[in-house]
C-alpha positions as CSV (number, residue, x, y, z in Angstrom):
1,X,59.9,135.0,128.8
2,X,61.3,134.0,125.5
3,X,62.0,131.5,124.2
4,X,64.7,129.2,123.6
5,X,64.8,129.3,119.7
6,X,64.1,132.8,119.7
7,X,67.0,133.4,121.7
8,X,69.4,131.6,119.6
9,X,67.8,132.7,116.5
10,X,68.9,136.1,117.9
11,X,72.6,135.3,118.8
12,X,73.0,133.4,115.2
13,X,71.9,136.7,113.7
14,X,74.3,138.9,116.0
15,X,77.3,136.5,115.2
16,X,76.5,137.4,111.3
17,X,76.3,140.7,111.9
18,X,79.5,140.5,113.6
19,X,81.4,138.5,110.8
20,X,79.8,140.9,108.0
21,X,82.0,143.7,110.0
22,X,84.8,142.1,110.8
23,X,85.3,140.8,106.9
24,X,84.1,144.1,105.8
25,X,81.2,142.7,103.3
26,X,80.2,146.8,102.2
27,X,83.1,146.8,100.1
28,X,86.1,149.1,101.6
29,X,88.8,148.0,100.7
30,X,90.8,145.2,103.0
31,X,93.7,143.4,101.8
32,X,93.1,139.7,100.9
33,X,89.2,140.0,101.3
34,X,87.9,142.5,98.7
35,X,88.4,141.8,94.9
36,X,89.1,144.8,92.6
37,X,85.6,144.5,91.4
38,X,84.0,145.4,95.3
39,X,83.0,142.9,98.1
40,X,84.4,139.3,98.3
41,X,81.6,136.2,99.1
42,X,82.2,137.0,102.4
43,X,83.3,134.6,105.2
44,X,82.9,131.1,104.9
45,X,81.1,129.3,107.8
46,X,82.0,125.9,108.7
47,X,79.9,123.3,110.4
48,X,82.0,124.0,113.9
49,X,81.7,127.4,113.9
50,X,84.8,129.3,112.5
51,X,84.2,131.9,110.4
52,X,87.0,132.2,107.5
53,X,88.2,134.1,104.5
54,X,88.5,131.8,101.9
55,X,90.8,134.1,99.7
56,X,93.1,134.2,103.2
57,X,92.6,130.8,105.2
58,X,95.2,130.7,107.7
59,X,96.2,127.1,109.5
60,X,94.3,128.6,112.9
61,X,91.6,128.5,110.8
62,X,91.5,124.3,110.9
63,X,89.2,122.0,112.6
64,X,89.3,118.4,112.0
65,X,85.3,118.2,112.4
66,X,85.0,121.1,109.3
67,X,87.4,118.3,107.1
68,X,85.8,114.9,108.6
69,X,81.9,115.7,108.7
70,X,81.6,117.1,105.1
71,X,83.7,114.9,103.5
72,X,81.3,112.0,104.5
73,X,78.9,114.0,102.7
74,X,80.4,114.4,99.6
75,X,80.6,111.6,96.6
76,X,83.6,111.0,94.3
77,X,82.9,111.9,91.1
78,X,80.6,114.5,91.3
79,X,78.1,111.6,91.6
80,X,78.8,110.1,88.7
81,X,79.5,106.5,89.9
82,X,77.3,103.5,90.0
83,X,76.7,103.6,94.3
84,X,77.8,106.4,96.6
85,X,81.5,106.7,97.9
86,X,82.0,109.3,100.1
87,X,85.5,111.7,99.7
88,X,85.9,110.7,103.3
89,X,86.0,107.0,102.3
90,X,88.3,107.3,100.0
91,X,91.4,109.1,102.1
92,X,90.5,106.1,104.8
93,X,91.0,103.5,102.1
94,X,94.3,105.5,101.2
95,X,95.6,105.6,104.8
96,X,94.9,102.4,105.0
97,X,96.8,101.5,102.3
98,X,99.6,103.9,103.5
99,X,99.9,101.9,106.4
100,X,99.8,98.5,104.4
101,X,102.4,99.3,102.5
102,X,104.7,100.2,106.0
103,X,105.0,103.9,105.6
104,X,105.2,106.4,108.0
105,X,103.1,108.0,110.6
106,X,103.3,111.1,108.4
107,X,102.5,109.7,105.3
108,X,99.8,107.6,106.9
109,X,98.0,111.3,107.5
110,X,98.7,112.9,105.1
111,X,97.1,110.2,102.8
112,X,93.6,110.7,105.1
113,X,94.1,114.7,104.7
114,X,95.3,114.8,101.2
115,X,91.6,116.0,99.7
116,X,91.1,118.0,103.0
117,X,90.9,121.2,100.4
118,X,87.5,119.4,99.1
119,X,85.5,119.8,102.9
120,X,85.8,123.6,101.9
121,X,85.8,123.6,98.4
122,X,84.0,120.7,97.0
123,X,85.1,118.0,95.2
124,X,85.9,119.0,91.3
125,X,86.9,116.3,89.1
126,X,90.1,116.6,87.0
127,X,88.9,117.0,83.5
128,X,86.8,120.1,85.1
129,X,89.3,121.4,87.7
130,X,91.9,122.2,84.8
131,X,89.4,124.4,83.3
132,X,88.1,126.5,86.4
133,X,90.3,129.2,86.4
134,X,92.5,130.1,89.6
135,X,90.4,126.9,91.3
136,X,93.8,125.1,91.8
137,X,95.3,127.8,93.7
138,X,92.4,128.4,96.1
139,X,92.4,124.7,96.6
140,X,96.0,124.2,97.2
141,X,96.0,127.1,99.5
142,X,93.5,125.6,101.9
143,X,95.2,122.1,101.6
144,X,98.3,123.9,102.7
145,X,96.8,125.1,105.8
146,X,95.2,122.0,106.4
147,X,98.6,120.1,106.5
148,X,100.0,123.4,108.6
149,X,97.6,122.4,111.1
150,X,97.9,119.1,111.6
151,X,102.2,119.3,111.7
152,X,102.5,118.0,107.9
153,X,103.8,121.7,106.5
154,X,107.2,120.4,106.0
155,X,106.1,117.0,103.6
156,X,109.3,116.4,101.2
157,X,108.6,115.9,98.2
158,X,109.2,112.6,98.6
159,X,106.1,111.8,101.3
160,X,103.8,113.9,99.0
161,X,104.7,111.7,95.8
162,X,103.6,108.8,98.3
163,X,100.7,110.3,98.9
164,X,99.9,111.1,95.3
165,X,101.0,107.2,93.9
166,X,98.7,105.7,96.5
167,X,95.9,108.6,95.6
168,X,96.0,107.5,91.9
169,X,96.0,103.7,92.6
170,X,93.2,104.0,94.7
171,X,91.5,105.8,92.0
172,X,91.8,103.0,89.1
173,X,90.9,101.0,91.9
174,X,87.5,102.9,92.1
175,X,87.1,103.4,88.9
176,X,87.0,100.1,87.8
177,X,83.8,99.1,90.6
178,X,82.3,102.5,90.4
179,X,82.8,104.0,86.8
180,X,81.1,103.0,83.0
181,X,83.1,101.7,80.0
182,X,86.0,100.8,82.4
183,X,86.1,97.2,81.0
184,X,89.5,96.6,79.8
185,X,90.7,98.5,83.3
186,X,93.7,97.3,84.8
187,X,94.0,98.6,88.1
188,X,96.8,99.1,90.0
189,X,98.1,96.6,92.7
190,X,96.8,97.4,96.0
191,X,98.6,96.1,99.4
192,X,95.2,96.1,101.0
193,X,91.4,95.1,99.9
194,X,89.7,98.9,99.9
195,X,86.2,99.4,101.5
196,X,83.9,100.4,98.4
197,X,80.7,99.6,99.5
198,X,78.4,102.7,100.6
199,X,78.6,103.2,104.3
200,X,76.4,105.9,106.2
201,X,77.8,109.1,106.9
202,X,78.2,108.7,110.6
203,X,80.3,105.9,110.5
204,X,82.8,107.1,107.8
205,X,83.1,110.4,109.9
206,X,84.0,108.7,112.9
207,X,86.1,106.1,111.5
208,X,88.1,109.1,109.7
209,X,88.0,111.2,113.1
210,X,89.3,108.0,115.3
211,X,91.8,107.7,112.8
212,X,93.2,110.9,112.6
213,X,93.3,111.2,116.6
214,X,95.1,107.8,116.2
215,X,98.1,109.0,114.2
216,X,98.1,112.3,115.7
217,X,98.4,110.8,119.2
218,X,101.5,108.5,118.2
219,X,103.1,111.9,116.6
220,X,102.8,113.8,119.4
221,X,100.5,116.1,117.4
222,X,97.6,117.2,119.5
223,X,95.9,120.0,117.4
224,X,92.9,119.3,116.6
């Protein structure tokens, strides 16, 4: 009889095998996969499961456990901070903020999602980002589906200048615990007192999960 973990190391392989045909990874040509060069990376797999084209991600494409569980993972700054702050830490201190400041359910979420893009593409910092290339538009495409997903596709510009003011404010606010030769930093004014201790993985995840189901509830939005 076999066993158990041969068994699934068998179906993992068979589910590559499948996603290497369906994404077409010997290098005929598919719209939106292949580059002019030959094969694309291939399909990105995220921690639930789905299988994606990054050069085509698609709102359907979405989970809130592939945005929450990685970005509890990942430190602001590249790691270049004094203590670890986790990207999923720092779109729960802007919610929370958000919802100091009396804004809407909307804005509330899309302040928790707004670096979304970064569970699938990594957090860049901004002095690098503007130097990578088509990076921005990759990015931006993936936090477009994310906000598809979640019913946030029709922000005004308004909501997403919220969301950017309260992005920025929170990071002076950072920078002036977690960066060097911040000194003379005057942070913005906050409407709330931001978590910026390290806190472990788990609990940042499922603080940023209960919140999300939270808002999404009281919008009627059930996609998760």
């Amino acid at each position: 009889m076999q066993s158990e973990e041969l068994l699934e190391l068998r179906k993992e392989l068979a589910e590559e095998e499948a996603a290497m045909k369906l994404y077409n990874v010997e290098g005929r040509p598919i719209d939106g996969v292949n580059t002019e060069n030959g094969v694309s990376g291939g399909p990105m797999n995220t921690i639930s499961g789905v299988l994606l084209d990054p050069a085509n991600v698609k709102p359907e494409d979405i989970r809130l456990y592939d945005i929450a569980h990685p970005l509890s993972f990942i430190c602001r700054g590249t790691g270049q901070v004094k203590h670890f702050l986790s990207v999923g830490q720092h779109c729960i201190n802007c919610a929370k903020e958000a919802e100091g400041r009396g804004y809407s359910d909307r804005v509330i979420l899309a302040c928790l999602l707004h670096d979304g893009a970064e569970a699938y593409v990594s957090d860049v910092i901004r002095p690098v980002k503007v130097l990578l290339s088509g990076f921005k538009e990759v990015e931006g495409a993936f936090q477009s589906a994310i906000y598809e997903h979640f019913g946030l596709g029709d922000l005004t510009e308004e909501e997403l200048g919220l969301v950017h003011v309260i992005d920025d404010a929170m990071l002076w606010n950072e920078a002036k615990v977690l960066f060097s030769h911040v000194e003379d930093l005057e942070p913005p004014l906050l409407s709330t007192v931001p978590n910026f201790k390290a806190r472990t993985f788990k609990t940042v995840e499922d603080d940023f999960t209960l919140m999300a189901f939270n808002l999404l509830n009281r919008m009627g939005e059930y996609q998760v």
